[in-house]
C-alpha positions as CSV (number, residue, x, y, z in Angstrom):
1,X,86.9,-139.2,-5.9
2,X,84.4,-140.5,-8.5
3,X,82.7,-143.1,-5.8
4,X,82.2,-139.6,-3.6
5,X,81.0,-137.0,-6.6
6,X,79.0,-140.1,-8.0
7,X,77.2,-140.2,-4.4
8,X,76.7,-136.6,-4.5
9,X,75.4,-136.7,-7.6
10,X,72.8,-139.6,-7.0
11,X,71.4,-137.7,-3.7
12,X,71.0,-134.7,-5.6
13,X,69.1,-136.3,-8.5
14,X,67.1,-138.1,-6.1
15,X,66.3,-135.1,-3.9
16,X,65.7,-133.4,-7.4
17,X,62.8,-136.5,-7.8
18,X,61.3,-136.5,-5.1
19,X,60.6,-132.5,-4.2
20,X,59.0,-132.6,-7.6
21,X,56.6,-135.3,-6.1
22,X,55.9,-133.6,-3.0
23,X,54.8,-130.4,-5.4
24,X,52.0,-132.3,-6.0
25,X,50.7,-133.6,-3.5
26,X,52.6,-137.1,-3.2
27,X,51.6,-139.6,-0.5
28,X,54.0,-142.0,0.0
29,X,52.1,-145.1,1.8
30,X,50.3,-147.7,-0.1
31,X,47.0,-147.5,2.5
32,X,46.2,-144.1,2.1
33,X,47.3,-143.1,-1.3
34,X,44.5,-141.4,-3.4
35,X,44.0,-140.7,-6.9
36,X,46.5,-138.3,-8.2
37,X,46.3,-136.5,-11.4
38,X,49.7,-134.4,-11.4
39,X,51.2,-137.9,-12.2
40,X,50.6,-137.9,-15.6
41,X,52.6,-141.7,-16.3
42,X,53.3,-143.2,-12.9
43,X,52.1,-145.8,-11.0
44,X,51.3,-143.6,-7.8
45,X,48.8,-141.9,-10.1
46,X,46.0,-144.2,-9.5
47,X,45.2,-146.5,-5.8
48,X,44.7,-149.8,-8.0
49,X,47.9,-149.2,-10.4
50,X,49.9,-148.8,-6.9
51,X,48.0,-152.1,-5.1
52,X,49.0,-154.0,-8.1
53,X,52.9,-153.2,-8.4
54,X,54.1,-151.7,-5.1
55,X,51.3,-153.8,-3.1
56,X,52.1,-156.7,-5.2
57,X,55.8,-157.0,-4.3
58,X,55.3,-155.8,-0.8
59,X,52.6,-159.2,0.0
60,X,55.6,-161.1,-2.0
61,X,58.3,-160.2,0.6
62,X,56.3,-160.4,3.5
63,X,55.5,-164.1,2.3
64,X,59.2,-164.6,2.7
65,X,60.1,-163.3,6.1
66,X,59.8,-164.7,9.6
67,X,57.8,-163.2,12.7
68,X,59.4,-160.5,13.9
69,X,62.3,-160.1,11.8
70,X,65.2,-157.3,11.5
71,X,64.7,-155.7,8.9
72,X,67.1,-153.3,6.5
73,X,66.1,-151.9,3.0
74,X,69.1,-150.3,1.5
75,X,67.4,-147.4,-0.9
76,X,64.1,-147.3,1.0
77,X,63.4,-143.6,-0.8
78,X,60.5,-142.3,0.3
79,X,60.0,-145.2,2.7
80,X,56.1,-147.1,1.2
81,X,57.8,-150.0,1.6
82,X,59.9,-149.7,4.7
83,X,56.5,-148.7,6.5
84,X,54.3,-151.4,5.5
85,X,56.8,-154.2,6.2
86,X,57.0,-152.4,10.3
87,X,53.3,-152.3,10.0
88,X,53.5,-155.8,9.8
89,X,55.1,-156.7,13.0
90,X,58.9,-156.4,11.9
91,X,61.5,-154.2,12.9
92,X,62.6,-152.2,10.0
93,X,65.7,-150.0,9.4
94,X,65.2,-147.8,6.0
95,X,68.5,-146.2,4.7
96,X,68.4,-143.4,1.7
97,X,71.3,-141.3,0.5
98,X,68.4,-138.5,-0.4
99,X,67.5,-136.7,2.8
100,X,64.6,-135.4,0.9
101,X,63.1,-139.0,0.9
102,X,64.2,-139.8,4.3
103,X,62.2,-136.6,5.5
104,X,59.1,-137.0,3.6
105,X,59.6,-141.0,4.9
106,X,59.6,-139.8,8.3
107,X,56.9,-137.3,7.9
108,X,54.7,-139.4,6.4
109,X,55.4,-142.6,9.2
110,X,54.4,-139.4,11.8
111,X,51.5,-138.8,10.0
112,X,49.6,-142.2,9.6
113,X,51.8,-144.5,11.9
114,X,53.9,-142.2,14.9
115,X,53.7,-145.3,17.3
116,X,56.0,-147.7,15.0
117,X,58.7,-144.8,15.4
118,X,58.5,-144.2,18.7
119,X,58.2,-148.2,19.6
120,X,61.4,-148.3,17.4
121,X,59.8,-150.8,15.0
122,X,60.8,-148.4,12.0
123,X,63.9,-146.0,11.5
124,X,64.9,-144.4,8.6
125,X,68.3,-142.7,8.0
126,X,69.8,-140.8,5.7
127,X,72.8,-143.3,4.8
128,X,74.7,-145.0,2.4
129,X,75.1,-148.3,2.2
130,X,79.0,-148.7,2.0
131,X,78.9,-146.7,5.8
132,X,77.3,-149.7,7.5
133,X,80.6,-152.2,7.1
134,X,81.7,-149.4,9.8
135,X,78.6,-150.4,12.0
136,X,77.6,-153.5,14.3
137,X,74.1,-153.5,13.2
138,X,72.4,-157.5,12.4
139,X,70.2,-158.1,10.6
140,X,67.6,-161.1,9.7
141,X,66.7,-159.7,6.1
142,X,67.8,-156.9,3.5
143,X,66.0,-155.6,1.3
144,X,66.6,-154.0,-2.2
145,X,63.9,-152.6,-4.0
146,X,64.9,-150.8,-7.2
147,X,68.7,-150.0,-5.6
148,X,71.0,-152.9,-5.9
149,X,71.0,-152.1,-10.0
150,X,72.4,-148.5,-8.4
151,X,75.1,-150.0,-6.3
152,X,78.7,-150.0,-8.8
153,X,80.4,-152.5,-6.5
154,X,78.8,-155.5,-5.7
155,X,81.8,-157.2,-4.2
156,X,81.8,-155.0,-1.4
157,X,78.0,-155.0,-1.3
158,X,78.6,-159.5,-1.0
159,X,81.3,-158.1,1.6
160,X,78.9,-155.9,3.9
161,X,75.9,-157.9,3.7
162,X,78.0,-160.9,4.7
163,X,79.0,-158.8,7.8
164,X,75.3,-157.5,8.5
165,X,73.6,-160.3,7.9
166,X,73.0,-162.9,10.6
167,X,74.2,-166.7,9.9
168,X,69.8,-168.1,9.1
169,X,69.0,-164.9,6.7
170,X,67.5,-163.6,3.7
171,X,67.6,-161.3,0.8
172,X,64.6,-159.9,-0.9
173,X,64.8,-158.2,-4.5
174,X,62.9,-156.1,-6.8
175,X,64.6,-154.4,-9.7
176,X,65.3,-154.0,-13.6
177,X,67.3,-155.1,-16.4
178,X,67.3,-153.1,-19.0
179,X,70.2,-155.2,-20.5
180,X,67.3,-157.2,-21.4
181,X,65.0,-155.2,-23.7
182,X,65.4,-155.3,-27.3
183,X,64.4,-153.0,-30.3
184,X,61.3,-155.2,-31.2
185,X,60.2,-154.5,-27.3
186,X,60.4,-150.5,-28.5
187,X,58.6,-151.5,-31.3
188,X,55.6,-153.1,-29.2
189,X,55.4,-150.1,-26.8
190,X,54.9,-147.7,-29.4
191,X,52.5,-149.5,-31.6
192,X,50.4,-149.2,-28.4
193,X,50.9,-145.9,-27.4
194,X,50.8,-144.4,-30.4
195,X,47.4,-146.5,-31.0
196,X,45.8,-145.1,-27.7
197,X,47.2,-141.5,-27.9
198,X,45.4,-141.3,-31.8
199,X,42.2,-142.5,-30.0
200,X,42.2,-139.9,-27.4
201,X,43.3,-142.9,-24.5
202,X,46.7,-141.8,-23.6
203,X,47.9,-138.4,-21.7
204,X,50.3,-137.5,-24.4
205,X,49.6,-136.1,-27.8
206,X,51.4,-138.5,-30.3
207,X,51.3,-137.6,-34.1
208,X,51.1,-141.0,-36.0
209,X,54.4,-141.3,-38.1
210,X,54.4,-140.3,-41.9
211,X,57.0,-142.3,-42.9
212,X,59.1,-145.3,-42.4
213,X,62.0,-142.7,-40.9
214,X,59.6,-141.1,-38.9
215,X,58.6,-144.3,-37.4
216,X,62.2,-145.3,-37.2
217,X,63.1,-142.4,-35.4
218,X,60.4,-143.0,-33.0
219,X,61.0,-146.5,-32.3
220,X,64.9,-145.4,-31.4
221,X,63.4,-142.8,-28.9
222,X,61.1,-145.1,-26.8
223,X,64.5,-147.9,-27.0
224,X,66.2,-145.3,-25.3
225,X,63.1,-144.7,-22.6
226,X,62.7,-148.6,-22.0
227,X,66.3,-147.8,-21.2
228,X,66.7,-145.1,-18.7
229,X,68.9,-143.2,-21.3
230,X,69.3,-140.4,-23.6
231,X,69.8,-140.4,-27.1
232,X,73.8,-141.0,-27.2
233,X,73.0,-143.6,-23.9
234,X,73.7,-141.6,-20.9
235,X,71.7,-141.7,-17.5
236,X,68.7,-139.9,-17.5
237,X,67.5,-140.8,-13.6
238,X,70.9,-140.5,-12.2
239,X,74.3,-141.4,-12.5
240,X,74.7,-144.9,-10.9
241,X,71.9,-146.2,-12.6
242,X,72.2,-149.4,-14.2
243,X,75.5,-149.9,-13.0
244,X,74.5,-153.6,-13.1
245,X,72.7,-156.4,-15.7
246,X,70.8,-159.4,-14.9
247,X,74.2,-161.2,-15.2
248,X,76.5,-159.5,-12.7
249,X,73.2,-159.4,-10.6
250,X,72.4,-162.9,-10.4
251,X,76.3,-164.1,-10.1
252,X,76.0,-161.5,-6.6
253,X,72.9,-163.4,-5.2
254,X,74.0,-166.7,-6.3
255,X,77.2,-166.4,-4.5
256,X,76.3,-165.7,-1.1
257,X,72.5,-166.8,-1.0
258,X,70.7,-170.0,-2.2
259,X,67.6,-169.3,-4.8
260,X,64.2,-169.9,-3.2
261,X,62.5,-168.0,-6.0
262,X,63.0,-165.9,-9.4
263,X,60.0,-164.3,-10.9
264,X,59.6,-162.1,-13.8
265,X,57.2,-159.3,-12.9
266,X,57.1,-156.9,-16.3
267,X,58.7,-155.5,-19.0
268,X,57.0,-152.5,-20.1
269,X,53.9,-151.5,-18.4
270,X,54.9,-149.6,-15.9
271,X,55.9,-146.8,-19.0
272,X,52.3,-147.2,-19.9
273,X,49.4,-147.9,-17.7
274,X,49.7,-144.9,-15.3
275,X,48.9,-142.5,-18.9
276,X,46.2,-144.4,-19.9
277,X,43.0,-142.2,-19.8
278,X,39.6,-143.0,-20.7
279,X,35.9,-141.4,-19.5
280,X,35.8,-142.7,-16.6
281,X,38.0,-144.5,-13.4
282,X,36.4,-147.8,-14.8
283,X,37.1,-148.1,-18.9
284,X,40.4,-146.7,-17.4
285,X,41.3,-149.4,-15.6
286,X,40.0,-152.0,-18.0
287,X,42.8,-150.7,-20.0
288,X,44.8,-151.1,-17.6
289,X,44.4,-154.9,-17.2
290,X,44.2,-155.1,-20.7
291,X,47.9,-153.7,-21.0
292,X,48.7,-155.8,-18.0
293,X,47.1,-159.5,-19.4
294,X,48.5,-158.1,-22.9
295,X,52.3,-158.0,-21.9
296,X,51.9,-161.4,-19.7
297,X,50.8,-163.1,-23.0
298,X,53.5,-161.5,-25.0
299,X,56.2,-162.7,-22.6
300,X,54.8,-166.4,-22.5
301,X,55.0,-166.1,-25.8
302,X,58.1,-165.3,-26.0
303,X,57.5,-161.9,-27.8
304,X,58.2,-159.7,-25.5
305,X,61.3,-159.5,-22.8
306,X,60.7,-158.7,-19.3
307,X,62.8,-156.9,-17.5
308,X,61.6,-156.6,-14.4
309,X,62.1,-159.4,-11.7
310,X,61.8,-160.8,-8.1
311,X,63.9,-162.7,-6.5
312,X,64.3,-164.2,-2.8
313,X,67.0,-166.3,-1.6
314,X,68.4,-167.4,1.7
315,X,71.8,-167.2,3.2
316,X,74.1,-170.1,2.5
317,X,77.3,-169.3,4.1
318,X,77.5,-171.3,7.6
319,X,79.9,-168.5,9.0
């Protein structure tokens, strides 16, 4: 019963998400994205900030897959990715519990790209995961961008991808830790915002702290942000996630697949960059790369944790 109300629960916070996006205006598709000011912190608020995450990891995967490949993305979402990878000459399968992304997924393919859905080079479906061990499906790839951190059992996920998977494959992976962020990385993140909102740089109005309890008490807040939570540690984005760490992660991948690469991608900028504002779309994104060559230092420094990764590996099973 908790598997079934936690999958309820997960659609419905998703669904929740993603009307709010399509309120204002949101454009799901990396190529024809535009600027869009009711994001107020998000990378989908600016063409560049989305080129250089989203865009980023999509040129990564594609890097990684063969001609022509079968493709699945388990928690495609609104379906950016799913749609760029068919673009590129594979055959992609995009599966969403929320049928609110699946239909704005679908709407948008009809709207800049109809012919991959009608060659049958892209298919979404509303779908969980878990319902495809029912299914004879193959596939050359899966992906899992931002949902395997979602997924509570990964030893039936080892189980179904085993099955769905065909004998030379791959898995391709974007997604967070948050197990890995410490109080100093709170620290960091609000020095910086607090910095930029007192110089009129950042979309949020942030009074400068008065005392060391004050700036305490702040510092404990944007831990819990870094973190997805509340203040007594509960979900905030929906009920499954985080259900996994780095640890439980990487014991999955490196039991069924063989490492080609791990890559840390960021820790905090993504909280940050999309409320920078400045006079004008340039200064703006010279922030931007400042925050952006800011955290790499930090993290080669060893000051700052990442927390968000890559990682690709290839299937090592000979059955």
């Amino acid at each position: 019963m908790k598997d079934k109300s936690n999958k309820k629960l997960e659609k419905k916070a998703f669904d929740s998400q993603i009307r709010e996006r399509i309120n204002i205006g949101h454009t799901p598709d990396i190529r024809f994205s535009k600027r869009n000011e009711g994001f107020y912190n998000n990378v989908w608020r600016d063409p560049y900030l989305i080129s250089n995450t989203f865009g980023k990891t999509i040129s990564k995967f594609l890097k990684n897959i063969d001609e022509g490949s079968r493709v699945l993305e388990v928690g495609c979402g609104p379906g950016h990715i799913s749609l760029e990878m068919a673009r590129n000459g594979h055959f992609v399968h995009g599966i969403d519990l929320s049928y609110e992304c699946i239909d704005l997924a679908n709407q948008t393919a009809k709207k800049r790209d109809s012919k991959l859905l009608k060659d049958g080079r892209l298919k979404y479906e509303c779908n969980d995961f878990y319902s495809l061990q029912e299914k004879n499906d193959k596939y050359d790839v899966i992906v899992f961008c931002g949902s395997l951190s979602h997924l509570p059992d990964l030893n039936k996920v080892s189980s179904i991808s085993n099955k769905l998977l065909e004998k030379k494959s791959k898995i391709l992976i974007w997604d967070t830790c948050i197990n890995q962020y410490q109080r100093s990385d709170a620290l960091l993140l609000v020095i910086l915002k607090t910095l930029f909102a007192h110089n009129g740089s950042y979309f949020e109005k942030i009074k400068l702290p008065k005392s060391e309890d004050e700036l305490n008490d702040l510092i404990d807040k944007t831990f819990h942000e870094l973190r997805y939570e509340d203040s007594v540690g509960e979900n905030i984005q929906s009920p499954n996630d985080n259900s996994q760490d780095l640890q439980s992660m990487m014991t999955f991948l490196n039991k069924d697949f063989k490492e080609i690469e791990f890559s840390w991608e960021s820790s905090f900028s993504r909280l940050i960059v999309g409320g920078l504002r400045a006079n004008n779309i340039k200064s703006e994104r010279e922030l931007i790369n400042y925050i952006w060559n800011l955290e790499r230092s930090l993290i080669e420094s060893g000051l700052l944790n990442p927390a968000f990764f890559h990682w690709i590996g290839s299937r090592n099973l000979e059955s």
